[in-house]
N, CA, C and O of each residue as an XYZ file, in Angstrom:
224
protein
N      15.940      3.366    -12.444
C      15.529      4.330    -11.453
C      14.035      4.592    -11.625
O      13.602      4.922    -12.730
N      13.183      4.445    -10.500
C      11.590      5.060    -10.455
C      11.549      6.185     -9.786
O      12.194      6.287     -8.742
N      10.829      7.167    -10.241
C      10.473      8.416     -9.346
C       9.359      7.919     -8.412
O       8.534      7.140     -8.889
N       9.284      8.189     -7.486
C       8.423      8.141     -6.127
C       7.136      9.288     -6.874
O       7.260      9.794     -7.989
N       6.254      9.451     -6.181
C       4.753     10.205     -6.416
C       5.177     11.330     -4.903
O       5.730     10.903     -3.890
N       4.824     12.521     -5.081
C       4.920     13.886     -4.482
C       3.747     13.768     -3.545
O       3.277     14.793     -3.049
N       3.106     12.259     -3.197
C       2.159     12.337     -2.258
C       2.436     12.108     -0.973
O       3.565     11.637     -0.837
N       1.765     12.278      0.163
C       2.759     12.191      1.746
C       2.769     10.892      1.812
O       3.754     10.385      2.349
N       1.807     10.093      1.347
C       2.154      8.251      1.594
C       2.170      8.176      0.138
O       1.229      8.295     -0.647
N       3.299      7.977     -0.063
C       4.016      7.560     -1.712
C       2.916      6.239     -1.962
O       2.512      5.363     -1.197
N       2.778      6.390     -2.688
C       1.910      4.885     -3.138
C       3.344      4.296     -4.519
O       3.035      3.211     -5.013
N       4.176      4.658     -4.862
C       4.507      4.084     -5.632
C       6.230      3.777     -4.466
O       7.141      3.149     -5.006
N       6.379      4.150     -3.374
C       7.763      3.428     -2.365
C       7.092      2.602     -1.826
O       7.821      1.639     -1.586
N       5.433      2.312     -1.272
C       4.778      1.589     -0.681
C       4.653      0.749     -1.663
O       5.197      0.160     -0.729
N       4.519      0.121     -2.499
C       4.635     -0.778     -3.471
C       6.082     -1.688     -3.603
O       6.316     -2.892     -3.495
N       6.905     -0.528     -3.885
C       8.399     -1.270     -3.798
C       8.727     -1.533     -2.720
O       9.942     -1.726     -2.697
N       8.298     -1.643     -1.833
C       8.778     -1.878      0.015
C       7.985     -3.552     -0.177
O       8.684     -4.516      0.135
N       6.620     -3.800     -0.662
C       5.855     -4.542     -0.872
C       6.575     -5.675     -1.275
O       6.855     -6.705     -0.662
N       7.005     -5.034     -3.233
C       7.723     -5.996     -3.910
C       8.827     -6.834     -3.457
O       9.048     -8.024     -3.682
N       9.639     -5.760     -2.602
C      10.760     -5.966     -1.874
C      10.556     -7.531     -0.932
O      11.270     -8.530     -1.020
N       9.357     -7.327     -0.054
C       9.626     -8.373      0.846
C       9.279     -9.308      0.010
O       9.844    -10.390      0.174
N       8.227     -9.193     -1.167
C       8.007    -10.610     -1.839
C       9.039    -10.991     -2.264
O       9.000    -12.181     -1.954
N      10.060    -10.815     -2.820
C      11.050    -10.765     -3.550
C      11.481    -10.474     -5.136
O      12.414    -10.916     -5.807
N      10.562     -9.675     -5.404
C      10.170     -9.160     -6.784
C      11.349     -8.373     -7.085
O      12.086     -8.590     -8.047
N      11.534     -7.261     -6.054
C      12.790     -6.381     -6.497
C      13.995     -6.854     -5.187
O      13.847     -7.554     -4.185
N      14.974     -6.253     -5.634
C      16.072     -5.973     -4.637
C      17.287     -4.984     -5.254
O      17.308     -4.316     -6.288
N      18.458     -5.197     -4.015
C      19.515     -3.604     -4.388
C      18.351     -2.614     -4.218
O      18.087     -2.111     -5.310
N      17.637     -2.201     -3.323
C      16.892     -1.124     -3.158
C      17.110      0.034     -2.632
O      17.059      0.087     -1.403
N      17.468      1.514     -3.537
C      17.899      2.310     -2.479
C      17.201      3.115     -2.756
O      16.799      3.202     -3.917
N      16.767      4.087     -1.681
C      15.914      5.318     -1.764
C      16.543      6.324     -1.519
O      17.058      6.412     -0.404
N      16.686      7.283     -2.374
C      17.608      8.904     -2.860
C      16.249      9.657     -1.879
O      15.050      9.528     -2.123
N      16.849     10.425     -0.772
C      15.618     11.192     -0.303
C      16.154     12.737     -0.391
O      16.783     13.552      0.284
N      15.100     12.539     -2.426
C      15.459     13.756     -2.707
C      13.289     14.571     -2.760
O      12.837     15.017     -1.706
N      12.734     14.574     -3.561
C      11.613     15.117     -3.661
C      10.848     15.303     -5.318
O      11.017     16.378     -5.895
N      10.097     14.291     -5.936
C       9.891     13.300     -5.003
C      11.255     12.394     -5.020
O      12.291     12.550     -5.667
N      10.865     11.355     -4.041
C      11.818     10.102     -4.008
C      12.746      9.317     -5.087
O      12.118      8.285     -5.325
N      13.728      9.315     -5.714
C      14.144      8.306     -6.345
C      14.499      7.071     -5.623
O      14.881      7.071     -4.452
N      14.337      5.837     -6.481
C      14.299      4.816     -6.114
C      15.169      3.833     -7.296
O      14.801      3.559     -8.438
N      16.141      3.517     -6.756
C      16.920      2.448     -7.625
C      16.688      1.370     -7.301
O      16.079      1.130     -6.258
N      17.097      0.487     -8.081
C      16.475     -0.941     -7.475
C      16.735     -2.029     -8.731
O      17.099     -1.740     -9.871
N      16.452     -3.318     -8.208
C      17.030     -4.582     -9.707
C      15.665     -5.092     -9.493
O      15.455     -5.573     -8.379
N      14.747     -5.083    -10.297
C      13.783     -5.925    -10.855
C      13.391     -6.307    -12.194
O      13.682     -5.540    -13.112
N      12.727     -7.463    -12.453
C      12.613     -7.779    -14.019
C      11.635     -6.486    -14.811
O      10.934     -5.598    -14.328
N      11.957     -6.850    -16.197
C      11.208     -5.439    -16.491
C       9.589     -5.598    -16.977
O       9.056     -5.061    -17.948
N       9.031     -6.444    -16.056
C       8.045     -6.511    -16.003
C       7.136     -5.594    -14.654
O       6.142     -4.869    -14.672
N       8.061     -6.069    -13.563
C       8.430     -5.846    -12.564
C       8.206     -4.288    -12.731
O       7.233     -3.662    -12.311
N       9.288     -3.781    -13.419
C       9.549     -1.703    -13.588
C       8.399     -1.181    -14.480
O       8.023     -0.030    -14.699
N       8.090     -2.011    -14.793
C       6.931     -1.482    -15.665
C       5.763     -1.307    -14.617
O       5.176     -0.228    -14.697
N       5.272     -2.297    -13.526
C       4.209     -2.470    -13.520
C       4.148     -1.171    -12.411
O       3.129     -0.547    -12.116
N       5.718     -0.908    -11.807
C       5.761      0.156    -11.295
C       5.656      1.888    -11.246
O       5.262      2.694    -10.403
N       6.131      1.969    -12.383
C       5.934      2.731    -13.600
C       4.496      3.311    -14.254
O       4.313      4.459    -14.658
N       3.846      2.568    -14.250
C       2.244      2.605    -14.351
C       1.179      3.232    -13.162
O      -0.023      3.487    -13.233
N       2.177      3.367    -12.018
C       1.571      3.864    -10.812
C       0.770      5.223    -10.839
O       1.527      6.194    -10.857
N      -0.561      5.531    -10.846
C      -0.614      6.799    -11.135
C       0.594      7.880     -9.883
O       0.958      7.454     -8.786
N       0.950      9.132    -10.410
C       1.448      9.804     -9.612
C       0.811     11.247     -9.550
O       0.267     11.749    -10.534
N       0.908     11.847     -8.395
C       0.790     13.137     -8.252
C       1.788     14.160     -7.948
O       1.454     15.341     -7.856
């Protein structure tokens, strides 16, 4: 699970939407709770690099 960033254009769901079409992640679901959770299957290189996102 990634937490989403509390910003109005998430920079860290705009990323996984990204990864998504490359095919980096998949099983993608977005919890629209506040911020966002985001489940999803990617390598854990992949969750990391997501993870690293600054957030606000």
């Amino acid at each position: 699970m990634i937490l989403g960033s509390a910003e109005a254009n998430d920079p860290v769901l705009a990323q996984v939407e990204a990864f998504e079409k490359s095919g980096l992640v998949k099983d993608v679901t977005v919890l629209e709770s506040f911020p966002v959770q985001i489940w999803l299957t990617a390598s854990k290189e992949t969750i990391e690099t997501l993870q690293q996102i600054p957030r606000q």
